[in-house]
N, C-alpha and C positions, 0 to 999 in steps of 0.2 A: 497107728504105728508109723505112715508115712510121717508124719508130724514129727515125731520124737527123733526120724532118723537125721530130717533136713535137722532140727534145731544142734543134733551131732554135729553133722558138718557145720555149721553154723559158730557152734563154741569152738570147733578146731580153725576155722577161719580168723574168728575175733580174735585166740587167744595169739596166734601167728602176729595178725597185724595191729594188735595192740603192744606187741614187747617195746617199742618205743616208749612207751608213758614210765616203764621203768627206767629208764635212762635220765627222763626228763626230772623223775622223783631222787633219783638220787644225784644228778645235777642241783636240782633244790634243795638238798637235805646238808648237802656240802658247805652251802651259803648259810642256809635259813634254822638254825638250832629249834626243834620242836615244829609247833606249829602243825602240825600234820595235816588238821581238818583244814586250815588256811592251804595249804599246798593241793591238796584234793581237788576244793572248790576252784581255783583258781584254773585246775584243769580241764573241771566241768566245763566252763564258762566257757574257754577256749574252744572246745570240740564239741560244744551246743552252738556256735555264735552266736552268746550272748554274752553280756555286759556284766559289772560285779561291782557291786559298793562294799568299801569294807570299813568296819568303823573300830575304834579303837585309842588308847589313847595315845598320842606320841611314844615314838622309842620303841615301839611291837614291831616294828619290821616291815613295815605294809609298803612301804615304797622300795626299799629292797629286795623284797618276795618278787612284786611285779616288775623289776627290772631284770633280776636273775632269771627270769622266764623267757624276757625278750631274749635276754642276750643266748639261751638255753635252744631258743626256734631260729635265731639268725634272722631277727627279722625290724624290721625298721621301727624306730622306737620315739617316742618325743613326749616330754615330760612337761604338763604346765602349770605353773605354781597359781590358782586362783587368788587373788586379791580383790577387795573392793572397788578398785578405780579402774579392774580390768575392761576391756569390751568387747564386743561379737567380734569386730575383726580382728582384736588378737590370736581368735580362737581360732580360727575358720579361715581365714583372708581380706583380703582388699584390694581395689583398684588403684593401682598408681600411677600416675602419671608419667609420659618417659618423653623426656625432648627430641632424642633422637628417632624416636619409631613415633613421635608428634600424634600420641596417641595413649587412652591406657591401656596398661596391660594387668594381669590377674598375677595379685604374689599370695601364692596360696600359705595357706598356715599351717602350725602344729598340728593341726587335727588331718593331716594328709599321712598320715605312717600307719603300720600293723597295728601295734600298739600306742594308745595313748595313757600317759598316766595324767589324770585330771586331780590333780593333790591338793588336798583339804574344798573343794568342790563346794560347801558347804559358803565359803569367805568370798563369794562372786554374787553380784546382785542378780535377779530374775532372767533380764535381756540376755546376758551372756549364757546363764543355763541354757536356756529356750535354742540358743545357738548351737547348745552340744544336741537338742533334740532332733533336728530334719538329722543330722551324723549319724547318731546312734539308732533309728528308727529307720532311714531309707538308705543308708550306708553312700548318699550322695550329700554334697554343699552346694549352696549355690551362691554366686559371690556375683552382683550385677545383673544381669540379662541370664548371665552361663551356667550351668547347673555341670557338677564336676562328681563325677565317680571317687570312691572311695577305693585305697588297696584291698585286697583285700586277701589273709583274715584280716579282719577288723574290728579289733574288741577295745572297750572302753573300761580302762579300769581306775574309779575314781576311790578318794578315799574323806573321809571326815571322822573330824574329833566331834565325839560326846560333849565334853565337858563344857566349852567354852562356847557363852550365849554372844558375847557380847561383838560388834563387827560380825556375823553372820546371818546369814539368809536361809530359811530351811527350803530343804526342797520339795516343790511343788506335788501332790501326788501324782499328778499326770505324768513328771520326771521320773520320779523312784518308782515308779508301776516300769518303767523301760529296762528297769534293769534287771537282769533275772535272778541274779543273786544278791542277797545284803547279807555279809556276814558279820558279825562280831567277835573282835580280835581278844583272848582276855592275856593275859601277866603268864608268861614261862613259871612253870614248875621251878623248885628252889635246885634240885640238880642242873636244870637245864640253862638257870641264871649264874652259878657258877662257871660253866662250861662257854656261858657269852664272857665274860668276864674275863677267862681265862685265854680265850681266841682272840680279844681284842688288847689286851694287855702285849701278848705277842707281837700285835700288829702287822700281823700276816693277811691279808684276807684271800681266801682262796679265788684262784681264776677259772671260770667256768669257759668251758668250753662251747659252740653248737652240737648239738645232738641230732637235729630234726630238722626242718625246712617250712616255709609256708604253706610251699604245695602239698609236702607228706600230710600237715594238717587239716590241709581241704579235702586231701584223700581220708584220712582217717573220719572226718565227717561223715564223708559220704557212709562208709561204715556203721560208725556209727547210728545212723540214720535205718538201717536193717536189724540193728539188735532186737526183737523178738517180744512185744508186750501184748499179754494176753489180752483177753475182752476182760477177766475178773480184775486185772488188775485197774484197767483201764478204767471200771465202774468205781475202784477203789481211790482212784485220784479221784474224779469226778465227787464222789462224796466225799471226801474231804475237803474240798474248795464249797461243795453247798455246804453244807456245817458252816463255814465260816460265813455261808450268805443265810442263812435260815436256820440256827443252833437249835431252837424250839423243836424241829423236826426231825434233829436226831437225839432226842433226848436229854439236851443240855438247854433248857430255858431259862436257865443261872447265865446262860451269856448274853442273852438277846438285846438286855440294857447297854451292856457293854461296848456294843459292836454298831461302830455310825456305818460300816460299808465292809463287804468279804472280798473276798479273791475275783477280779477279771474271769474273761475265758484267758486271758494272758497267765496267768497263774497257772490254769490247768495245762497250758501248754507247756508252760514252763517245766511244770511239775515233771510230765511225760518226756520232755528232752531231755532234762539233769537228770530222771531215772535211768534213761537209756546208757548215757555217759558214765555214772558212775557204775554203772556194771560192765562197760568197756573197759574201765581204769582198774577193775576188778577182774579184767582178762575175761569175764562171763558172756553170752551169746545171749542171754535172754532175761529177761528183770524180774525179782523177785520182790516181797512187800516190802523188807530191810531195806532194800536202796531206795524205795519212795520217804519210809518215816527216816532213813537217815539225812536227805535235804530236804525234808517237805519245812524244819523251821527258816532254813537259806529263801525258801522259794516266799514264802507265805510271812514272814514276821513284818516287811515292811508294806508287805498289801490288806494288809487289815487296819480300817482308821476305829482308833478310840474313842466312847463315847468321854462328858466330862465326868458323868458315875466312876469311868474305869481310870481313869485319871487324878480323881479325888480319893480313891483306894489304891493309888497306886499297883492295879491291875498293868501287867505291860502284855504286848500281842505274843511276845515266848510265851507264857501260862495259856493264855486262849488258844495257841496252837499246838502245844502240850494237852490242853484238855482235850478238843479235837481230835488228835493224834489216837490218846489212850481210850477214847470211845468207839470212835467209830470200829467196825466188824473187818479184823483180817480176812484177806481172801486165803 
């Protein structure tokens, strides 16, 4: 009974100091026509700090989305267009030299603000990736001798095209295992292609306001961070990451060819953060199994590698985690 009363005050707490996330959603909804499940994720990511790849083909809005957010938290923002000829200290910084201070000194880089958008991500060779990883993994750079703290929030939201092989570098799994979300972007509904249509024919684009603050989001973190996950559930992410490491075991040994490698413990954590999140965004105090299967495909489709079997049947890791999903036992 004690139990059920905290978890009371608990939902009357969250749902107090989660009213921000409505603000932030309808600040995005003003910019971003549709999209919804992109606007959600985006907010996981944020109040998990964790990172978010989002794929898609040009024209979907992705670098839009992730600027209307910055500009939504007030919070420092730098956009960097990856190219082949790019390098680490584009990314990150470098030593210059200065005649007058007869010495060098550190000019740090884009990768110093709130927000970074890492755009098309995909079109940078190896070195430079590797440079967005000590950022995104210890939220420090080090540029010479000095190792440099990051702002901090500090979220990485990079994005890549599907389609196009040719000029690009795929990312390493050690990379895309960093990131806690990969989403996939698909095509606006035919109403909602109208209604872009119609807003940009206008040529009005609306101005978004601040809503939030950096700190309000570090506070909401910490929040976040107390939303309320059972032990059952807790067993229930956990089997869903082994499934993806040992299918055989739960019944599915139709997948076992399939599957070169399952989920990290980074997976599972992941999993347990973005559950937490999206029942804050959902104003709820405590996580239920719908918010595990509703981003367990965000968390898990780019940490499962393909065998060449799943590849030459054109099996992709949505189905494997789709099957996963609808096997394993709700709590």
């Amino acid at each position: 009974m004690a139990e059920s009363i905290d978890i009371r005050e608990l939902n009357v707490r969250i749902e107090q100091q989660s009213s921000f996330v409505t603000n932030l959603v309808t600040g995005m909804n003003r910019v971003i026509v549709g999209q919804k499940h992109l606007v959600d994720m985006l907010l996981i990511s944020l109040l998990s700090d964790g990172h978010i790849l989002l794929e898609g083909v040009p024209g979907l809005a992705k670098t839009l989305a992730i600027k209307t957010l910055a500009q939504l938290v007030d919070a420092d923002f730098s956009r960097i267009q990856f190219t082949p000829d790019l390098l680490p200290a584009d990314v990150v910084g470098t030593m210059v030299y200065s005649q007058k201070e007869d010495g060098f000194l550190v000019k740090k880089g884009p990768v110093f603000a709130n927000f970074v958008l890492a755009d098309e991500i995909n079109r940078a060779p190896a070195k430079v990736q590797s440079a967005l990883l000590e950022a995104m993994q210890e939220h420090q750079v080090t540029i010479g001798d000095n190792t440099f703290a990051l702002p901090t929030p500090f979220l990485v939201m990079a994005t890549q095209n599907p389609i196009e092989q040719e000029g690009t570098y795929q990312l390493p799994e050690a990379q895309v295992d960093r990131f806690m979300l990969k989403v996939l972007i698909d095509y606006p509904t035919i109403e909602e292609e109208k209604l872009i249509i119609r807003e940009n024919l206008q040529g009005e684009m609306p101005v978004v306001t601040p809503v939030t603050s950096g700190a309000e989001i570090i506070k909401a973190r910490e929040v976040v961070g107390q939303v309320y996950i059972d032990e059952k559930i807790e067993r229930y992410i956990a089997d869903i990451v082994f499934a993806s490491r040992y299918p055989d075991r739960y019944g599915l040994p139709e997948l076992k060819d399939l599957i070169t490698y399952g989920g990290s413990p980074r997976a599972s954590i992941s999993l347990a953060k973005a559950s937490r999140a999206y029942a804050f965004i959902k104003h709820r105090g405590y996580v239920v199994p719908e918010d595990v299967r509703a981003i367990a495909h965000d968390v898990l489709r780019h940490r499962i590698g393909l065998s060449y079997e799943a590849e030459a049947t054109n099996v992709t890791s949505e189905e494997i985690v789709s099957k996963i999903v609808n096997k394993i036992e709700v709590p």
